[in-house]
N, C-alpha and C positions, 0 to 999 in steps of 0.2 A: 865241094858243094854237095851237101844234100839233097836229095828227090827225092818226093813224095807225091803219091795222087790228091791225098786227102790230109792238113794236120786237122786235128782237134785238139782244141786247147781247155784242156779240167779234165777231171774222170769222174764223177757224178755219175748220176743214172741218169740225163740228157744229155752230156757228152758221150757214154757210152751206145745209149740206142743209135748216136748220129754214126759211130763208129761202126756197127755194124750194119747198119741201114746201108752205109754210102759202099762197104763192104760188099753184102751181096747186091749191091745195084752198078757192081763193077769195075770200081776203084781195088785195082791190086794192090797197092803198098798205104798203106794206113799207117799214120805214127799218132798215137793219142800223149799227149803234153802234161805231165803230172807235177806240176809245183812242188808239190809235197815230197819228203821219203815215202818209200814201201810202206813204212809203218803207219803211217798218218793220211793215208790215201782214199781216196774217193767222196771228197767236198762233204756235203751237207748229208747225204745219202746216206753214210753211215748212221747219222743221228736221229733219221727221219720214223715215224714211227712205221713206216714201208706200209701205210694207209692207201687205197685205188678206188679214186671215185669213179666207175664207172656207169652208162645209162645201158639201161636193160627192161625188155619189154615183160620178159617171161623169167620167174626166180628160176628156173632150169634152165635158162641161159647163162647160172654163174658151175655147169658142172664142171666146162674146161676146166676151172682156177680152181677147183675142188673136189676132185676125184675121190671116190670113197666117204664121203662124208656125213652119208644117209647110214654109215656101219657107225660110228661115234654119236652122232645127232638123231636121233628117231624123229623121221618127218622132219627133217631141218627145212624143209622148202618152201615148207607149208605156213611158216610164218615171215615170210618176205614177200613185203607190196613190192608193187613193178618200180622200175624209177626211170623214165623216161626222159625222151630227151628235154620231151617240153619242161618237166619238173626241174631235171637237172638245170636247165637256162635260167628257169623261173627262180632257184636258189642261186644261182651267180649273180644274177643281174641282182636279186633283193640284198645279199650283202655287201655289192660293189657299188650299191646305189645307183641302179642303172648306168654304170661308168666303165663296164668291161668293153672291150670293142667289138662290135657286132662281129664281124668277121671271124677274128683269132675266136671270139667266144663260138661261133660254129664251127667251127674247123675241131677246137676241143672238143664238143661234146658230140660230132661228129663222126671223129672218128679215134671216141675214147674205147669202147670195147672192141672194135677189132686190130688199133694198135696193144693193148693191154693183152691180149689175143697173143699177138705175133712176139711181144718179147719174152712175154710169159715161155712159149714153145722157144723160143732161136737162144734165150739165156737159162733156159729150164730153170728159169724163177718157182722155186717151189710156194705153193699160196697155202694160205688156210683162213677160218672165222676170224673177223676179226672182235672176237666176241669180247676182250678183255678192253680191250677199247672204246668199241661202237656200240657191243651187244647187251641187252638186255636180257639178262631171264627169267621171265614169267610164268610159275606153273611147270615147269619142263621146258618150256616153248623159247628158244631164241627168238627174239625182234631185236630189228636194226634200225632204228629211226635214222630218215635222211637216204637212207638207200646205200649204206656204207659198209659194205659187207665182207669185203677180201683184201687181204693184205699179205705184204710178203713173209716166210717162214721165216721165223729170227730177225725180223721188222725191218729196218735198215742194214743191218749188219750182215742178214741175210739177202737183201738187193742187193747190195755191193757186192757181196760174194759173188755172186750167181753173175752179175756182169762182166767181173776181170775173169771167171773163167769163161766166159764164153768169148772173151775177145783177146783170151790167149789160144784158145783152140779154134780159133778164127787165124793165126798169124798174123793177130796184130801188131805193132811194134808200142809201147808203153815205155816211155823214156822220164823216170821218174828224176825228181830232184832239177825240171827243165821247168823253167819260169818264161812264159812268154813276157817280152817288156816292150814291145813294138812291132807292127804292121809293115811287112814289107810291100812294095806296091812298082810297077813299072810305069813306063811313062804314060801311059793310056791311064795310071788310075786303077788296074787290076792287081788285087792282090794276091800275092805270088808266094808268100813264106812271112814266115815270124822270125824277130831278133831272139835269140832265148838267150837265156844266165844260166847255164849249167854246171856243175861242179868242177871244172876244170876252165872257167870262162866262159865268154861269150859267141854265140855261134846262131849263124843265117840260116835256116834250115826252108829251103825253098820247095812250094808245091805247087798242084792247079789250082786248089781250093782250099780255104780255112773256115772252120769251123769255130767259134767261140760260144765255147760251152765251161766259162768258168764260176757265174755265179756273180750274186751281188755286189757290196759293201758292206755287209753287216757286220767284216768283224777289224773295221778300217774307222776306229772313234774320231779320227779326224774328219772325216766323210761323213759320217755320223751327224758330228757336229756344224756341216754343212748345209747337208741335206733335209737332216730330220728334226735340227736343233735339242736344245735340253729339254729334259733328260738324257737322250736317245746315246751322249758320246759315255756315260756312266752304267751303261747296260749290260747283263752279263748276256756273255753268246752264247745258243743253244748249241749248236755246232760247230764247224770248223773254225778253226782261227786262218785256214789261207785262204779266204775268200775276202780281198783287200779291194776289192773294184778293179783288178787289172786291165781285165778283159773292156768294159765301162772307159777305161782309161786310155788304152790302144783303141778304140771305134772312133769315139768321142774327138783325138785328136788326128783323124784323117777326114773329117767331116761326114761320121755317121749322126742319123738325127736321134735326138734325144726324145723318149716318150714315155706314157704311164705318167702315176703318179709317184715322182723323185721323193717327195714328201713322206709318203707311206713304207708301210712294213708289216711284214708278218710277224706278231708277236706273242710270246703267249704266259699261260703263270705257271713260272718254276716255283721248285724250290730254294725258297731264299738261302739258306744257307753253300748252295752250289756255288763251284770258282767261278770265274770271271771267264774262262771259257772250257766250255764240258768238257766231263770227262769222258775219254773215249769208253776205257772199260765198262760204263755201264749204258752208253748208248742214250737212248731215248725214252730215260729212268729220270728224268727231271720234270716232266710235265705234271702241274695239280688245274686238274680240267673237271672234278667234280664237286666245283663250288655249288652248281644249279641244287643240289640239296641241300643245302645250308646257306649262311651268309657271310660276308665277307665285312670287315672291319680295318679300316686302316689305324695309323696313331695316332689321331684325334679322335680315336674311340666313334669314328662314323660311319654307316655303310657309303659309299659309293657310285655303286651301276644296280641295278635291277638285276640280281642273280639269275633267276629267270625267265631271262627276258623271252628266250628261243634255247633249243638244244645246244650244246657243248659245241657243237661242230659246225654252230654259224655265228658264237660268240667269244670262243678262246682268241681266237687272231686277235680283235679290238681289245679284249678284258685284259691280255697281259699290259697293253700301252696305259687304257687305264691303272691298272697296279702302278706301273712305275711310275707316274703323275704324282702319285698320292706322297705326303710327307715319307722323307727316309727313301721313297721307293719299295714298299714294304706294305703289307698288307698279312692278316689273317682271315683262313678261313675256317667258321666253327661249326659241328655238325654233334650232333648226338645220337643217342642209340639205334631210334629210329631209323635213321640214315646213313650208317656209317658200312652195314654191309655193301651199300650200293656203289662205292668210294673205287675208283677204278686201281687196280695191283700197284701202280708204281708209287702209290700213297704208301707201298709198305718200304722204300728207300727211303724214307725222312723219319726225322724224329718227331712226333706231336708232343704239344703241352698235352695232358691227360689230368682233370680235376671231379671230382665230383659232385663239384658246386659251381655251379656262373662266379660264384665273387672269386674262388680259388684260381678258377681259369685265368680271369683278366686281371690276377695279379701276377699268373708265374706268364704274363706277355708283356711282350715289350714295346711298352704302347708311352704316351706322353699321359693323356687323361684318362684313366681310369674310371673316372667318376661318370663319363662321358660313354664312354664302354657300357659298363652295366644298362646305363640310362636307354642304350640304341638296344641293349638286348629284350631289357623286359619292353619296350614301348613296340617293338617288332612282336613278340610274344603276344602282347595286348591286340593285333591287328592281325595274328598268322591265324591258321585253320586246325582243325583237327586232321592225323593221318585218314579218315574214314576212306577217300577218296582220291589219295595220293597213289598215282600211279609215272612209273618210275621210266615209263617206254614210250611215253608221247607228252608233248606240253598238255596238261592233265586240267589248267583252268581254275588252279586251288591257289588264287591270290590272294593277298594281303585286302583288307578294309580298311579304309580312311588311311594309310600310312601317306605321308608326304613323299616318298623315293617307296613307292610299291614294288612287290616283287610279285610277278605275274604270274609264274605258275611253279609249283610243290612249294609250297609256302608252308611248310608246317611248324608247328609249335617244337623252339628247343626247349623240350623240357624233362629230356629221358635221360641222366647219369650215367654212367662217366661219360664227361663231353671232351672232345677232341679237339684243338686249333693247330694251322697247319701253318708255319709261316710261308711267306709266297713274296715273288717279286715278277717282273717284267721281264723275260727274257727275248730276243731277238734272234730269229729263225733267217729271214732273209727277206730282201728290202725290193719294192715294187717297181723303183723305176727301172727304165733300162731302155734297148733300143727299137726304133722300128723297122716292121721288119713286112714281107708281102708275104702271099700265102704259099710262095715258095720258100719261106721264111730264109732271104734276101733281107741285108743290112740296107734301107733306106738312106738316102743321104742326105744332107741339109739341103740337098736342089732338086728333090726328091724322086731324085732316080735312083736306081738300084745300084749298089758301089760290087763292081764286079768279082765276083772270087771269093766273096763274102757273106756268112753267113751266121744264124745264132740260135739257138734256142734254152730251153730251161728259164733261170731267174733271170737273165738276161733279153728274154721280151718282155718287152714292155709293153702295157694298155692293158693286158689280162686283169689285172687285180686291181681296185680299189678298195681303199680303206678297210678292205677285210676280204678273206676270201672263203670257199667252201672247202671245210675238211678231206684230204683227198684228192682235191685235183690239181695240188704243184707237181706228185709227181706224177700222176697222165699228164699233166700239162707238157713237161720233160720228154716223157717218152713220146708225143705225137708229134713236136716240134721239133725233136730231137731225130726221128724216123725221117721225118720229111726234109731236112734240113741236110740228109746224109744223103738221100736219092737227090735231092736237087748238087750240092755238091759232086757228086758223081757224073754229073751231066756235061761237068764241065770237064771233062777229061776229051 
């Protein structure tokens, strides 16, 4: 029989904060649960663009996560608004549609910088700008619209790093290639250990406390096709392929409660031509998140969504689901001279059409109507603005006239050669439902008591997210529930 103070099941960046949490809060033997081999390890994490929403009163309240950085940025500080907690709320609730949970939603934005703080130090998460993503530069000057400013060195690949060594020099135990397939529990109802599938069979590994921290369904097309319906089971996955609903699957059948919205998902616009599920080696190189300069065209040659609408980072989530709606699952986005410097780096992984004319463009795309294409371009052209007033670091107010599907702000005229189309589709990051859970984040149970022994955090709370969420905060979301979820596990020792 195996003994354990604490299992956690995933290795993620909220399995691992719960790892070390429950760690120094005095659980000695820790066994973290890795599904996956060595090689294919740490969930979604490695994929994630290691983006940190967190609320901060004072821009020199980001110098912890950014030591030295006034030696490369002259004045970096100087152009970051505060983002406070009230802002921060004010951007959850406005893209959850007032549907996040009051509670979980303060607890996150509560205590996102000074968890973000503690992992940063205990995993010596290396930070930096995250200027290739979030950043604007104007004049010299970084801005970060959205208050999204820091993120991990080497994105995900570098958060993952920075976890497994710190929860190897922690003496953690990481038992990879061990699939949790069942909830053990005694007669009281306390769960005691998990059933695993390990490489040599099956095995009972008994603790005080379980942690599940495995992640959604996102990359489970049956589930998929349960939950989210079509499109959703024909989607390529942004990351991990072992994130099947396990964890979802074990709660689910002991009588944990089901909550959030099962429906939803974080999704966002790849590049179409990527596999069916990313590739690791180039990480978090499939994202095209600067349609907001240009427009977007599916194959009935028609825009859409209001490119526009709001910044990148409170409309990628909903616009990849839009993409994949659209005929094929397929969509392009087309941009011209004007705008093509402002095209965030991972645009330089794809191949674009490159033509010098609008008619060249929308013949070398692979569209149904062409005639329909040209038509949405010049009639957008007849309704866009001049550059005079396009500014590229705030919704800037340069809308379309008279368009029937207006786009609301950088509206400018494509009419500067060689133009660029990017093809793009619908990828799926990770799916909104999941469990409930209290602010000890305790697995609720359908009788809505606390099911003891039992615990969750990362993709697997549920009520955070609706139908979209702010850029940034799955993974604070991860690490504060992931923190708390290790100290309460701990308690039960």
């Amino acid at each position: 029989m195996s003994e354990y103070d604490v299992i956690i099941v995933g290795a993620g960046n909220a399995a691992q904060a719960a790892a070390l949490s429950a760690k120094e809060s005095g659980a000695d033997k820790v066994v973290i649960l890795e599904k996956a081999h060595e090689e294919m390890r740490g969930g979604n994490t490695h994929w994630s663009g290691g983006i940190l929403r967190i609320a901060f009163d004072d821009s020199r309240m980001l110098k912890p996560f950014l030591p030295g950085v006034e030696n490369k940025f002259l004045n970096f500080y100087d152009g970051i608004q505060p983002y406070t907690k009230k802002r921060y709320k004010e951007d959850l609730l406005r893209v959850t549609q007032g549907r996040s949970d009051p509670e979980l939603a303060n607890i996150l934005i509560d205590n996102s910088y000074d968890t973000v703080k503690w992992a940063v130090e205990k995993a010596k998460i290396e930070c930096e700008p995250a200027c290739s993503v979030c950043g604007v530069l104007v004049n010299g000057q970084w801005t970060f619209p959205g208050g999204v400013v820091i993120r991990a060195k080497h994105e995900g690949k570098g958060l993952s790093a920075s976890w497994f060594e710190a929860s190897k020099n922690a003496g953690i135990e990481i038992r990879y290639g061990s699939g949790a397939l069942e909830l053990l529990q005694n007669d009281k109802g306390k769960v005691i250990g998990v059933l695993s599938k390990e490489k040599d069979g099956l095995k009972k590994l008994y603790a005080k406390a379980v942690i599940l921290g495995c992640g959604g369904f996102e990359a489970n097309s049956q589930m998929r096709a349960q939950y989210l319906g079509e499109p959703w089971d024909q989607a390529k996955v942004r990351g991990t392929s072992f994130n099947q609903g396990d964890g979802l699957r074990m709660a689910l059948s002991i009588g944990a409660m089901p909550c959030g919205q099962w429906t939803g998902r974080h999704s966002t616009p790849i590049d179409a031509d990527w596999p069916d599920f990313a590739d690791r080696e180039r990480g978090d190189q499939s994202n095209r998140l600067s349609y907001s300069f240009g427009i977007m065209i599916n194959r009935k040659g028609l825009r859409f969504v209001d490119e526009g609408e709001d910044t990148k980072l409170y409309t990628y989530a909903k616009f990849g689901a839009e993409i994949l709606k659209q005929p094929g699952g397929k969509a392009y986005q087309i941009f011209d001279q004007k705008t093509v410097q402002h095209l965030e780096p991972r645009y330089k992984t794809g191949e674009p059409i490159v033509a010098d004319t609008i008619d060249e463009l929308v013949e070398g795309m692979d569209i149904d109507d062409k005639a329909q294409a040209l038509k949405t371009i010049k009639e957008y052209n007849l309704c866009a603005q001049s550059a005079n007033n396009f500014d590229p670091t705030c919704k800037d107010g340069l809308s379309t006239v008279d368009l029937s599907l207006p786009k609301s702000n950088w509206a400018t005229k494509i009419d500067e050669p060689p133009y660029e189309a990017y093809p793009t589709t619908g990828g799926i990051t990770f799916t909104f439902g999941g469990l409930k859970i209290n602010s000890d984040a305790q697995v609720i149970g359908t009788d809505w008591r606390p099911i003891p022994g039992l615990f969750t955090c990362g993709e697997m709370v549920g009520g955070l997210f609706h139908y979209n969420y702010p850029g940034g905060a799955g993974l604070v979301s991860g690490q504060v529930f992931g923190r708390i979820a290790g100290k309460s596990a701990a308690n039960e020792i």
